[in-house]
Z-matrix of the N, CA and C atoms (Angstrom, degrees):
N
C 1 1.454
C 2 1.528 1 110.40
N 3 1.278 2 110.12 1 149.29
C 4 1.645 3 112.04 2 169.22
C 5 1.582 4 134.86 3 -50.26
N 6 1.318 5 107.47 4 -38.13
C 7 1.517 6 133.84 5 159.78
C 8 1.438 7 107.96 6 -63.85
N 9 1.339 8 134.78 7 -42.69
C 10 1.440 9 124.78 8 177.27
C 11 1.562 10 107.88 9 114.00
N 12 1.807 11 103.56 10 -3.03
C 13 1.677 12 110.16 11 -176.13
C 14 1.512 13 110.99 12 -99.53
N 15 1.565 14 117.95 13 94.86
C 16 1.470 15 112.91 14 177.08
C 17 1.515 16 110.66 15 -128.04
N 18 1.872 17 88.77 16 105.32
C 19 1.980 18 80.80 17 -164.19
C 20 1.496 19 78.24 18 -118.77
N 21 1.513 20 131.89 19 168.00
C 22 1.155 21 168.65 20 -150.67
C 23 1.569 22 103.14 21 -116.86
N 24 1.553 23 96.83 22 111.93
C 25 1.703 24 90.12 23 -179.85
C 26 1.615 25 126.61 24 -52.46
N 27 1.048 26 115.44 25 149.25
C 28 1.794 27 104.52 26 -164.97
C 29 1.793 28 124.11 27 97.20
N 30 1.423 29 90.60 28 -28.23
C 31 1.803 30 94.74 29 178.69
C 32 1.196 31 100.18 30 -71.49
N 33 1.704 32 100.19 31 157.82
C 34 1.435 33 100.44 32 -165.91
C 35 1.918 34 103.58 33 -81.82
N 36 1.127 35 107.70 34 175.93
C 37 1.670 36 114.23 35 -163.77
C 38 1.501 37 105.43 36 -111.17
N 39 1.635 38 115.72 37 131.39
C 40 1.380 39 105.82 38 -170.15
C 41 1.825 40 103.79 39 -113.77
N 42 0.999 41 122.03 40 150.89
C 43 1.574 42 128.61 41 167.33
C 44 1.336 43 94.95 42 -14.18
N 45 1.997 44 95.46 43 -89.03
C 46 1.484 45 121.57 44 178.05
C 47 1.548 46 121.97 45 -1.19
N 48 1.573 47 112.24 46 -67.15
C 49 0.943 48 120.90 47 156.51
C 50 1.522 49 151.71 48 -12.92
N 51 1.406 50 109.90 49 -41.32
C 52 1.289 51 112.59 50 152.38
C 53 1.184 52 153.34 51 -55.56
N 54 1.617 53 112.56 52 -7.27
C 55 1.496 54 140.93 53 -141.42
C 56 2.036 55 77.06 54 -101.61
N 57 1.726 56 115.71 55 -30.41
C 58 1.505 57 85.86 56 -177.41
C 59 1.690 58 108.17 57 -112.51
N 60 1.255 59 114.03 58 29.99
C 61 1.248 60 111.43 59 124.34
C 62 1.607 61 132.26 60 3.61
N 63 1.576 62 129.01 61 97.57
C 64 1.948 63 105.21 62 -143.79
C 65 1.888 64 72.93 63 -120.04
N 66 1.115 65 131.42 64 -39.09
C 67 1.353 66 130.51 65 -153.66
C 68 1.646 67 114.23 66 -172.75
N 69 1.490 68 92.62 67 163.99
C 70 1.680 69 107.38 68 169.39
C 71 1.273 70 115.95 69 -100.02
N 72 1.074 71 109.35 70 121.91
C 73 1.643 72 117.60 71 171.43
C 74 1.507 73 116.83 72 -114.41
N 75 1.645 74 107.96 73 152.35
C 76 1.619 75 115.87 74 165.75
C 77 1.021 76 105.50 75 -103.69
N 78 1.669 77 103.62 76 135.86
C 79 1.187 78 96.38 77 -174.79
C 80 2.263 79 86.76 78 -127.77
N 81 1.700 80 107.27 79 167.66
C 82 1.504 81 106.16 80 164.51
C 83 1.684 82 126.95 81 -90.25
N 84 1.120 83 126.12 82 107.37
C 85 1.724 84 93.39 83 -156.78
C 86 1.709 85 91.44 84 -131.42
N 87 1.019 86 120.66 85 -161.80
C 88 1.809 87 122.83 86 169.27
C 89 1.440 88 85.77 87 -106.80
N 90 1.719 89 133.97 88 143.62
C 91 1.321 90 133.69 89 132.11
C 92 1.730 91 104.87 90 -98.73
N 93 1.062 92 105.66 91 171.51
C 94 1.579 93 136.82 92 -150.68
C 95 2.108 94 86.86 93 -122.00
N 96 1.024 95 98.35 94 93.66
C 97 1.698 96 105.50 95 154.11
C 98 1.279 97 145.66 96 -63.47
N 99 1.327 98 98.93 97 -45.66
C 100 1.251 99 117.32 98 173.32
C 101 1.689 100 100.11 99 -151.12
N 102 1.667 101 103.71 100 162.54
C 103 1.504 102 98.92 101 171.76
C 104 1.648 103 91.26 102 -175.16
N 105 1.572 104 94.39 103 152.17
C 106 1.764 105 88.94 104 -175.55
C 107 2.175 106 100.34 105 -150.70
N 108 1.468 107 114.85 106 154.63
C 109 0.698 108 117.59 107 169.89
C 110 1.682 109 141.76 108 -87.22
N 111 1.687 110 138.00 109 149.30
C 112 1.209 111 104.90 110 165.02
C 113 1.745 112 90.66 111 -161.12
N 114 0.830 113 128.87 112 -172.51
C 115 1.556 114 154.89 113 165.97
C 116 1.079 115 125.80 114 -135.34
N 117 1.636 116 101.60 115 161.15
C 118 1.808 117 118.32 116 -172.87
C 119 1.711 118 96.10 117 -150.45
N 120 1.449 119 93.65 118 134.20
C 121 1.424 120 113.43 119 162.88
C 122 1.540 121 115.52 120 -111.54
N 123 1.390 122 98.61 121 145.69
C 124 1.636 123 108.89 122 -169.64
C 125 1.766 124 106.18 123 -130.47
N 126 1.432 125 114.67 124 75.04
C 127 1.428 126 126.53 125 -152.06
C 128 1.643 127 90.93 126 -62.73
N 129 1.260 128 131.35 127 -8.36
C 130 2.026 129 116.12 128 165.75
C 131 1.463 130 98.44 129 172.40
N 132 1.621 131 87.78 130 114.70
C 133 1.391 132 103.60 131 155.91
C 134 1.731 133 124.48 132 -107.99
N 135 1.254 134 95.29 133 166.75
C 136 1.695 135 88.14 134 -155.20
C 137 1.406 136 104.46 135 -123.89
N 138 1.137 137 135.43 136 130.65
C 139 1.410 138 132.33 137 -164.92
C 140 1.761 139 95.77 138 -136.23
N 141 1.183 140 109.44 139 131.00
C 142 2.116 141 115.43 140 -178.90
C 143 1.607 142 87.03 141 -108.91
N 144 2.247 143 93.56 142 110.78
C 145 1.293 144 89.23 143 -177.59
C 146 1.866 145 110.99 144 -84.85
N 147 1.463 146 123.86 145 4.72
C 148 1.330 147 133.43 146 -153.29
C 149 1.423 148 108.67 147 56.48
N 150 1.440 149 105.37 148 -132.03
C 151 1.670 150 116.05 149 179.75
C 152 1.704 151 128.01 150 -78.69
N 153 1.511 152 103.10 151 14.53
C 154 1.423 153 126.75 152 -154.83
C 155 1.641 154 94.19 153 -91.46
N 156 1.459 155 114.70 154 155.10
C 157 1.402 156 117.58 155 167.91
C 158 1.223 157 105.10 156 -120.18
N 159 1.223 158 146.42 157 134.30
C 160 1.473 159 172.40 158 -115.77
C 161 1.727 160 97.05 159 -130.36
N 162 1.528 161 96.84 160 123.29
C 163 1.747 162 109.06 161 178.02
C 164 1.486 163 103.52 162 -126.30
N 165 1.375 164 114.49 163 -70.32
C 166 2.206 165 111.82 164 167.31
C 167 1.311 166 97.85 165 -126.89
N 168 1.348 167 89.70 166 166.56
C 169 1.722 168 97.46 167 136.26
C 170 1.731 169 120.27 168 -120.30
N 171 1.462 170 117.43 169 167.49
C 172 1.487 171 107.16 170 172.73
C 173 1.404 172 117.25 171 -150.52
N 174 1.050 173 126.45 172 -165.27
C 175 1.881 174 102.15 173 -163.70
C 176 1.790 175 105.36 174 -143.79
N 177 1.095 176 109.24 175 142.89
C 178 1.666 177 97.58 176 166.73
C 179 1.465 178 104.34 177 -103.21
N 180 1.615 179 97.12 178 -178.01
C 181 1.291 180 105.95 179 164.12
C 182 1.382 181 133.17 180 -45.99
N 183 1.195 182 116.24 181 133.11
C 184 1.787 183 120.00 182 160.20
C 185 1.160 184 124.77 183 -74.51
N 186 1.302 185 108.37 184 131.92
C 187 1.371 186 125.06 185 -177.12
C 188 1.653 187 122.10 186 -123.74
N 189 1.084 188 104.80 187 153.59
C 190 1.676 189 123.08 188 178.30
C 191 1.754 190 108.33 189 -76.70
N 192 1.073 191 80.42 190 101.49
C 193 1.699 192 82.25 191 176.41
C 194 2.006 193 129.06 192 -59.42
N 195 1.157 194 116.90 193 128.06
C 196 1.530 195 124.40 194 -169.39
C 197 1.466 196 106.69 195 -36.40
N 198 1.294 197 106.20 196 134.29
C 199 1.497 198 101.65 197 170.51
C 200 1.484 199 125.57 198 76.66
N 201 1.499 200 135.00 199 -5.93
C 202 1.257 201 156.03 200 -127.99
C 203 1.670 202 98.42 201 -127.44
N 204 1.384 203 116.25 202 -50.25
C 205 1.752 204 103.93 203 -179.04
C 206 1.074 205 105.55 204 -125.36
N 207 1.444 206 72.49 205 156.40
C 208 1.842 207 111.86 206 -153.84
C 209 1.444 208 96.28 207 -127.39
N 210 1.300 209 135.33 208 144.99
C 211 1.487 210 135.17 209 -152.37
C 212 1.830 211 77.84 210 -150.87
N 213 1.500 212 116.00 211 141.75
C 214 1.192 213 112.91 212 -162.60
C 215 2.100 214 99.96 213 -158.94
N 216 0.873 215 105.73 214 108.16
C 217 1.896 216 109.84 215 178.31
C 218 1.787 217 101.55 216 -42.38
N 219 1.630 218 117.97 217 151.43
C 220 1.038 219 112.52 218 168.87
C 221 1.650 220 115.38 219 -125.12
N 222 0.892 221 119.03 220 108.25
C 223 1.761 222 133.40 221 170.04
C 224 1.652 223 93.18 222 -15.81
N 225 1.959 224 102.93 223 115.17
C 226 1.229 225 108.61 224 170.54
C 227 1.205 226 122.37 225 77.46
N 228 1.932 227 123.96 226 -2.16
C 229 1.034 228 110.01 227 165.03
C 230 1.493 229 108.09 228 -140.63
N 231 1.387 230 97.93 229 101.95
C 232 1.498 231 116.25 230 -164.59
C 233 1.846 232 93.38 231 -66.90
N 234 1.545 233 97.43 232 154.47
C 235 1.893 234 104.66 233 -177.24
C 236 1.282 235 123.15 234 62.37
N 237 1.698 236 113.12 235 5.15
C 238 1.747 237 106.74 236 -179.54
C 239 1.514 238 77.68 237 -128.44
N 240 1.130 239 91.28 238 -175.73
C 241 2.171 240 134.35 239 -152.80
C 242 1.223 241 126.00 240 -156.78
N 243 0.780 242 83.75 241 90.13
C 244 1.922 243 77.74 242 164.33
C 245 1.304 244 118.70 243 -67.50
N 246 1.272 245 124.96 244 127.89
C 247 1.693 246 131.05 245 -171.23
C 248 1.610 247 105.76 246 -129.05
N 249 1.361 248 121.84 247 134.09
C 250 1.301 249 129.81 248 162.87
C 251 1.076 250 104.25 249 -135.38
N 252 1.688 251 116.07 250 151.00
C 253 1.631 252 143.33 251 178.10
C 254 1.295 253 107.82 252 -156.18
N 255 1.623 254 92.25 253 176.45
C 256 1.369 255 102.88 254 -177.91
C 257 1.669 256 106.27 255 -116.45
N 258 0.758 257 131.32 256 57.59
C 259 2.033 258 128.55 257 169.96
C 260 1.467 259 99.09 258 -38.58
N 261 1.571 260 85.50 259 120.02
C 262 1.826 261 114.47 260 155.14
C 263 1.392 262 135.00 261 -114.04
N 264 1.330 263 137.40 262 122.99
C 265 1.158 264 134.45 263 -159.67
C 266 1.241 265 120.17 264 -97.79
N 267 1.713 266 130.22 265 92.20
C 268 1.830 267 94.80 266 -165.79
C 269 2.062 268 114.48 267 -91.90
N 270 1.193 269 95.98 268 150.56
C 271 1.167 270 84.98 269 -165.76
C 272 2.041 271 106.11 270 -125.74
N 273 0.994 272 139.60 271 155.72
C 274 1.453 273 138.95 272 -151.14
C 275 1.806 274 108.03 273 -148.70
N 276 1.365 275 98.48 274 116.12
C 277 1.595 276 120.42 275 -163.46
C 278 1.785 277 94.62 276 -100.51
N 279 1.363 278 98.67 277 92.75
C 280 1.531 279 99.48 278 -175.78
C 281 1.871 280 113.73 279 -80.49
N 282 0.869 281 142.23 280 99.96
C 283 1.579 282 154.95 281 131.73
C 284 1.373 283 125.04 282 -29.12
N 285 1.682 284 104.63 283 112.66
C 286 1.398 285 120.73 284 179.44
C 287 1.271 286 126.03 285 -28.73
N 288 1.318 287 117.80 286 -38.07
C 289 1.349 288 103.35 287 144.95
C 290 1.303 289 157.53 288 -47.08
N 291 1.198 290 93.09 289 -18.83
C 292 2.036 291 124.47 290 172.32
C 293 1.797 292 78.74 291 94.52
N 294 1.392 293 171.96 292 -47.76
C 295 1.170 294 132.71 293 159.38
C 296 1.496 295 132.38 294 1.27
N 297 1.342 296 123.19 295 143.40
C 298 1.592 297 128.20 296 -165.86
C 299 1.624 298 94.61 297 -146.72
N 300 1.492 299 77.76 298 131.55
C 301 2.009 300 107.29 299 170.78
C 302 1.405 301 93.64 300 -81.60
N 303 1.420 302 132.54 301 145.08
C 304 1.375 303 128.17 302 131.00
C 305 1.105 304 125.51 303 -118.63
N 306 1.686 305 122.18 304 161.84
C 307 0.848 306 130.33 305 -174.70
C 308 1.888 307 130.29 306 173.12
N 309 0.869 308 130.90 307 -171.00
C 310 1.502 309 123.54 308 -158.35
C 311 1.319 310 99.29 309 -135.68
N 312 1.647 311 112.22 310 152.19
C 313 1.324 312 125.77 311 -178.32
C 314 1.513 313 79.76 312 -82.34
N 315 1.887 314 81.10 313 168.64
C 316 1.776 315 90.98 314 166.09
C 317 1.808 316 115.43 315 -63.41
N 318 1.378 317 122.56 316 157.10
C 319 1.224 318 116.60 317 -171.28
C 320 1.572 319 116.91 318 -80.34
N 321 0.873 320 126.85 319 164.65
C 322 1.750 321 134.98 320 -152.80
C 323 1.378 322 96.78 321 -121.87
N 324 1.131 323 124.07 322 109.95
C 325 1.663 324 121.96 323 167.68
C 326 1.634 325 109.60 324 -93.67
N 327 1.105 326 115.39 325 145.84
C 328 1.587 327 116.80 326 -149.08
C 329 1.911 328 89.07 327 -131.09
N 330 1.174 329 134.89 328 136.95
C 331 1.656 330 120.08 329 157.11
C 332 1.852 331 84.23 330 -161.37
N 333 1.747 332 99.67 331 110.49
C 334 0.834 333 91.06 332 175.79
C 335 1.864 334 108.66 333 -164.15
N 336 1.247 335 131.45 334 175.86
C 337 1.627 336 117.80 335 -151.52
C 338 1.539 337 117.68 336 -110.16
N 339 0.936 338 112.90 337 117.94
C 340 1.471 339 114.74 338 -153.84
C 341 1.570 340 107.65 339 -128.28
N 342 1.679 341 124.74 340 123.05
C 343 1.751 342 106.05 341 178.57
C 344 1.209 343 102.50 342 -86.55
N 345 1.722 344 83.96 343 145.29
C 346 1.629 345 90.97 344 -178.17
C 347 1.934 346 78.50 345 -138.23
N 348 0.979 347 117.75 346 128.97
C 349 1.283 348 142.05 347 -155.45
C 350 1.824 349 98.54 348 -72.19
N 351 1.280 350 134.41 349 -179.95
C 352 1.601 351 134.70 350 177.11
C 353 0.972 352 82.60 351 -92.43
N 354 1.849 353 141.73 352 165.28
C 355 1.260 354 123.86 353 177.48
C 356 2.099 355 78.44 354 -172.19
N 357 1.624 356 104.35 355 143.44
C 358 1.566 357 106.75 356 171.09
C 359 1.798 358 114.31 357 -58.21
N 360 1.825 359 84.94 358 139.16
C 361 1.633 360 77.54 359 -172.38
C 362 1.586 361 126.65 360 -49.66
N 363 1.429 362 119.16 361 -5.96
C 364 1.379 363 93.62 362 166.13
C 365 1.259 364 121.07 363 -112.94
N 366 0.979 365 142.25 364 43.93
C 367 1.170 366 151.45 365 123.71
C 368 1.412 367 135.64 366 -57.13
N 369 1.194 368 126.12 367 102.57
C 370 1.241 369 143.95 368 -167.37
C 371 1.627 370 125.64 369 -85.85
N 372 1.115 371 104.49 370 106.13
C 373 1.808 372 105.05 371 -171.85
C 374 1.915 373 85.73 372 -97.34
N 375 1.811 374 102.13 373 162.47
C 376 1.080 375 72.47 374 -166.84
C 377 1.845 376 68.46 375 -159.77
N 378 1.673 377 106.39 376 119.99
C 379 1.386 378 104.09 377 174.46
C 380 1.774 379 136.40 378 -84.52
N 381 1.226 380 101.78 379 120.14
C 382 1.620 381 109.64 380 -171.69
C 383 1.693 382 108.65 381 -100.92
N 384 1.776 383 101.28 382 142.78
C 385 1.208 384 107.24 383 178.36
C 386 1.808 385 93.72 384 -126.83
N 387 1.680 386 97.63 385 142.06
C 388 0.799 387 111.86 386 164.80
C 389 2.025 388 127.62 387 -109.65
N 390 1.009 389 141.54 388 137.13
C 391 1.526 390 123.48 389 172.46
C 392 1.604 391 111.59 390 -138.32
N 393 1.411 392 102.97 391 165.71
C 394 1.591 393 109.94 392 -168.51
C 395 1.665 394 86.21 393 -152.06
N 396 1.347 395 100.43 394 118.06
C 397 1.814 396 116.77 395 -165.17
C 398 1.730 397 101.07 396 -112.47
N 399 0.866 398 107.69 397 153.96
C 400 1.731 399 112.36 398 163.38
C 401 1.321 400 119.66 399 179.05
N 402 1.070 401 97.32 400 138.77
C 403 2.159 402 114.02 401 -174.78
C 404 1.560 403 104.21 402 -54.47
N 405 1.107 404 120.95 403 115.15
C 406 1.274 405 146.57 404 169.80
C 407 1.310 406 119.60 405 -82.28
N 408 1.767 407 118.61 406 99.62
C 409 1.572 408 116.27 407 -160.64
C 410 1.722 409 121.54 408 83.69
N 411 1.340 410 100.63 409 -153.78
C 412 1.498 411 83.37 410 -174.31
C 413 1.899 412 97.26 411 -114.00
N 414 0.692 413 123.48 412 -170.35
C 415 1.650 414 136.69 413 -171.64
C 416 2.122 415 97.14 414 -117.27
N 417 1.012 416 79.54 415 140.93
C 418 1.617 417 88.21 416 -172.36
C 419 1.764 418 101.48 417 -134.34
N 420 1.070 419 101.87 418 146.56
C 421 1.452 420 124.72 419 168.20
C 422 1.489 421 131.46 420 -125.98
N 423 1.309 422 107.89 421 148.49
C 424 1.578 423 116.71 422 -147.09
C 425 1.650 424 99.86 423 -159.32
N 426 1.796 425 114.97 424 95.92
C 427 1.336 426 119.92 425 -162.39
C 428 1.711 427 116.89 426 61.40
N 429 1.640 428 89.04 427 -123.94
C 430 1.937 429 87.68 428 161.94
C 431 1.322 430 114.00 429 -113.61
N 432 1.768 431 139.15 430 29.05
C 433 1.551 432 122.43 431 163.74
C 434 1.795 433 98.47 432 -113.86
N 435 1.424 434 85.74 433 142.33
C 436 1.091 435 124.34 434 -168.91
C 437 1.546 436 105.59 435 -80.17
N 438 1.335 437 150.68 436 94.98
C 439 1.649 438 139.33 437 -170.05
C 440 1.568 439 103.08 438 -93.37
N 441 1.248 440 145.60 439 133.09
C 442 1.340 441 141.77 440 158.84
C 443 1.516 442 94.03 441 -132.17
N 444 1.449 443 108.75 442 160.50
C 445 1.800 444 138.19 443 166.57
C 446 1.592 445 90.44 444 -99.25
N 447 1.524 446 80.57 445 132.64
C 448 1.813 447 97.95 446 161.47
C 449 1.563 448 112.40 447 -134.93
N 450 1.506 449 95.21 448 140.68
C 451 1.800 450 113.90 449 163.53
C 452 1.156 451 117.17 450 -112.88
N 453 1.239 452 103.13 451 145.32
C 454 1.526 453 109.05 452 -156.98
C 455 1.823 454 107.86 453 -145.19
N 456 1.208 455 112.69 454 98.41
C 457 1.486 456 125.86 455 -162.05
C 458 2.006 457 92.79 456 -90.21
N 459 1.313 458 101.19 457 135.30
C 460 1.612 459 96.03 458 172.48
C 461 1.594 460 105.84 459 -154.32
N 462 1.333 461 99.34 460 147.22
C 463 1.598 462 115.36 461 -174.95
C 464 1.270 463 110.22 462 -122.44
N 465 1.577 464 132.92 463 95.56
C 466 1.121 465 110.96 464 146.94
C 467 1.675 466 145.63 465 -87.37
N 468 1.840 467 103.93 466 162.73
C 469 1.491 468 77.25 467 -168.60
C 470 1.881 469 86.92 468 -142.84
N 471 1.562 470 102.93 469 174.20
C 472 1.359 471 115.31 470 172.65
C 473 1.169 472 101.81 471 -111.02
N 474 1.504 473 116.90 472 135.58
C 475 1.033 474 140.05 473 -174.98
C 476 1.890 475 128.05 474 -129.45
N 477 1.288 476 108.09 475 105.69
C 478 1.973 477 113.42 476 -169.43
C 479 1.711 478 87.10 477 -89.97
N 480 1.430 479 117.52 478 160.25
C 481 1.392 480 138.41 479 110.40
C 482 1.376 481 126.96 480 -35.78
N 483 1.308 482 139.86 481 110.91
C 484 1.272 483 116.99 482 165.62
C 485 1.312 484 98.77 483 -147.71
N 486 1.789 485 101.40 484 -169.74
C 487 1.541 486 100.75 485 175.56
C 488 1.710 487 115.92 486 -120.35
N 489 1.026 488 126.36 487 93.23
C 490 1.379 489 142.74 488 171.90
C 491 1.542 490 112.70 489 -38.53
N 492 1.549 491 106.43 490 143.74
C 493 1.597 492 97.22 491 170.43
C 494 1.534 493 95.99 492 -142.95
N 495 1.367 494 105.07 493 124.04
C 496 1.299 495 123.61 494 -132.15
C 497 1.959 496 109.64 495 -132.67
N 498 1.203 497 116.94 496 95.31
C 499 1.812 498 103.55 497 179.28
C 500 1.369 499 116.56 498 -41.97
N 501 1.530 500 147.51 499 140.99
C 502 0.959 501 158.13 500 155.65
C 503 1.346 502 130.56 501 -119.65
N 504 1.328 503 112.74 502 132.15
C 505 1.342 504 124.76 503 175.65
C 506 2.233 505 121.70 504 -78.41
N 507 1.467 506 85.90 505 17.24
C 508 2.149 507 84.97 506 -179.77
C 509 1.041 508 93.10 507 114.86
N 510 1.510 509 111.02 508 176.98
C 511 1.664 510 135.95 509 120.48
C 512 1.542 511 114.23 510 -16.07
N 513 1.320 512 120.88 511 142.18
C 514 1.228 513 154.35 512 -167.80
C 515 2.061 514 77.55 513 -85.67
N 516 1.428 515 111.66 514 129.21
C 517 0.970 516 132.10 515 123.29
C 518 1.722 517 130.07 516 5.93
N 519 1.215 518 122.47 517 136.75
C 520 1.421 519 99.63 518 177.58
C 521 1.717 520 102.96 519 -104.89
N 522 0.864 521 89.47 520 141.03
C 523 1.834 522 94.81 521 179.25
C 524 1.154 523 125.60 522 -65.73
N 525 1.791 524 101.73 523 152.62
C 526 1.670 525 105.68 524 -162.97
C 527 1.924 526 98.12 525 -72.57
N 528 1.230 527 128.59 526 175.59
C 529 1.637 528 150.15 527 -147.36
C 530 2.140 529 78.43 528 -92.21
N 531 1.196 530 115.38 529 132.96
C 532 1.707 531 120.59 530 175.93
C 533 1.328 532 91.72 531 -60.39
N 534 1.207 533 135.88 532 161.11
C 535 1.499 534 146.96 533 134.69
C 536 1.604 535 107.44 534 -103.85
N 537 1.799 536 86.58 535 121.67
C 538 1.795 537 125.58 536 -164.93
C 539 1.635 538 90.33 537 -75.81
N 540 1.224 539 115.34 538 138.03
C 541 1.601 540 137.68 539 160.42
C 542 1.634 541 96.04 540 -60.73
N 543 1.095 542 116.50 541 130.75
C 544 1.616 543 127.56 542 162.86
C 545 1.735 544 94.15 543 -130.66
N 546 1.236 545 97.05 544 137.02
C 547 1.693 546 111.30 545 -173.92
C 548 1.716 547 96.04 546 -97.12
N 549 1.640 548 92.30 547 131.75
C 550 1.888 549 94.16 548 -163.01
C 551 2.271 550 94.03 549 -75.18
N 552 0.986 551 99.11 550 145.49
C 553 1.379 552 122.65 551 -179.09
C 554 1.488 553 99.52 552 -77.79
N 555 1.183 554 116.39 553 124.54
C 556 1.958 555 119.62 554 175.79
C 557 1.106 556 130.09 555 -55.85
N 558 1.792 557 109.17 556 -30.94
C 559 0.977 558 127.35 557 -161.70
C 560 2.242 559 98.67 558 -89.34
N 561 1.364 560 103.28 559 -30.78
C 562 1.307 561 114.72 560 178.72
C 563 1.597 562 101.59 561 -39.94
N 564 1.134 563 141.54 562 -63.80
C 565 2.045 564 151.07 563 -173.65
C 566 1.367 565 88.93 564 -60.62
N 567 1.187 566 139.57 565 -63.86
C 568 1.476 567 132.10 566 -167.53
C 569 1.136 568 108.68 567 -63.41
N 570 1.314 569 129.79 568 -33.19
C 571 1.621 570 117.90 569 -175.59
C 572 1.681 571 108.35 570 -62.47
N 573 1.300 572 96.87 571 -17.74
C 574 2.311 573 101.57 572 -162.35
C 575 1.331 574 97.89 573 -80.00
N 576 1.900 575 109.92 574 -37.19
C 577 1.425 576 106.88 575 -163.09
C 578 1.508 577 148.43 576 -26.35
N 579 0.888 578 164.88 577 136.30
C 580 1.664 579 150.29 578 131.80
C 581 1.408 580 104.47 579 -2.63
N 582 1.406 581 103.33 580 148.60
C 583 1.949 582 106.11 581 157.52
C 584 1.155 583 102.80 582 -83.73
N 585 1.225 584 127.33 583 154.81
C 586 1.668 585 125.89 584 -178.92
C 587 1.705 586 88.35 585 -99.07
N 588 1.570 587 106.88 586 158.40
C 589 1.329 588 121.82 587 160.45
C 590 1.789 589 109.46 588 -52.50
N 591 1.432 590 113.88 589 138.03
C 592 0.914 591 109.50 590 147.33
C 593 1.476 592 151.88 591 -82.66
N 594 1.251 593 96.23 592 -27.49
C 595 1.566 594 123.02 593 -168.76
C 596 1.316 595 97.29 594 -114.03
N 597 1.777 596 123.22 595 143.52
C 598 1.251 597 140.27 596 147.84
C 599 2.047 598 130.06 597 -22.80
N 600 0.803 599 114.67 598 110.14
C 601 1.336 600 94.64 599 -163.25
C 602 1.723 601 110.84 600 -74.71
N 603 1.092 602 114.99 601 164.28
C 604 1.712 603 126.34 602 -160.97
C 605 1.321 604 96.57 603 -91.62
N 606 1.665 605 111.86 604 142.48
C 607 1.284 606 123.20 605 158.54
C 608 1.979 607 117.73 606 -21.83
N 609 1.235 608 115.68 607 -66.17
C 610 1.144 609 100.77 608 -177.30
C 611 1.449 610 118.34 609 -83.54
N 612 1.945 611 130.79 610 21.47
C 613 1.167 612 112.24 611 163.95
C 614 1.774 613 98.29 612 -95.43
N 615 1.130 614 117.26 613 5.81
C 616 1.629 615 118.37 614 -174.66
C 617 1.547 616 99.87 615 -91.20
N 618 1.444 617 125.21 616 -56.23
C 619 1.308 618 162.61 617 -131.64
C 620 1.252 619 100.56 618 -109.47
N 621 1.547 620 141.19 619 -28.98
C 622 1.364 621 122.51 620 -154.28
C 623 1.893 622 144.31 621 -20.72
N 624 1.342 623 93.18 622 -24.25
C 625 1.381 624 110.05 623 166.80
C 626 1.332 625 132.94 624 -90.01
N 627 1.270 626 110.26 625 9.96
C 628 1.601 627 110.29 626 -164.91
C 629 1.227 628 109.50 627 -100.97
């Protein structure tokens, strides 16, 4: 870089560092207004695997179901909202076969108070959920349904468009050279090997003391 600052995204960030600082920039980005935490436990869900044998399960994102929130002003509290939805979790019962169950946690009803600032009507706030799910205990089976516990961590947040004005250090760095996949050759481990014995070994290399 021209400034002399070329760190690698991910390196860690020092005080020092700021001193090459080159300019202010605008940039367009989403900021996060408000955002709040909560959880859900799902003490057994039940999945009928049929003739299938059970390897994981794993989860996608949660989502706000179509049509479901409703964002609503509250008497006396200017800049907050009342917000309700419906969050759905889908979640995928993978089978030794590499076959996949799908399917959804039970649904999550959400009504809860969030600021969302007075803002010109076209300006668009726009509420995001995030979740991070995982099988709680072990998963048990019973014929062909499958029972697991799920936890289910979720963040929602409000989210504007805007335009940020932001210190910057330049242009991004030019990137290090990719490192190409080479598929290891079989024969590559056998070439290093030991010779194996050929022959049976003799009473006294078993025996030496006798």
């Amino acid at each position: 870089m021209v400034n002399g600052f070329d760190p690698s995204p991910g390196e860690e960030f020092m005080p020092d560092d700021l001193s090459y600082i080159t300019e202010t920039v605008c940039i367009i980005t989403d900021k996060v207004y408000a955002h709040c935490q909560q959880r859900e436990c799902f003490p057994r869900v039940d999945v009928d695997l049929g003739e299938k044998t059970f390897s994981s399960i794993r989860f996608r994102p949660g989502f706000i179901v179509e049509n479901t929130l409703i964002v609503t002003d509250i008497q006396n509290r200017p800049n907050f909202r009342r917000v309700r939805f419906t969050l759905r979790v889908p979640f995928e019962v993978v089978a030794n076969d590499g076959s996949i169950i799908k399917g959804f946690l039970p649904d999550i009803f959400k009504d809860i108070i969030l600021f969302i600032p007075n803002a010109r009507d076209e300006f668009d706030f726009r509420i995001v959920v995030e979740t991070a799910s995982r099988v709680l205990g072990e998963p048990t089976l019973s014929g062909c349904v499958l029972s697991f516990a799920v936890g289910v961590f979720i963040i929602v947040k409000v989210v504007g468009r805007v335009q940020l004005l932001i210190p910057a250090f330049g242009f991004c760095p030019e990137p290090p050279e990719c490192v190409e996949f080479s598929p290891t050759d079989i024969c590559d481990n056998f070439d290093y090997e030991p010779f194996p014995d050929f022959f049976p070994p003799q009473f006294e290399d078993l025996f030496p003391d006798a």
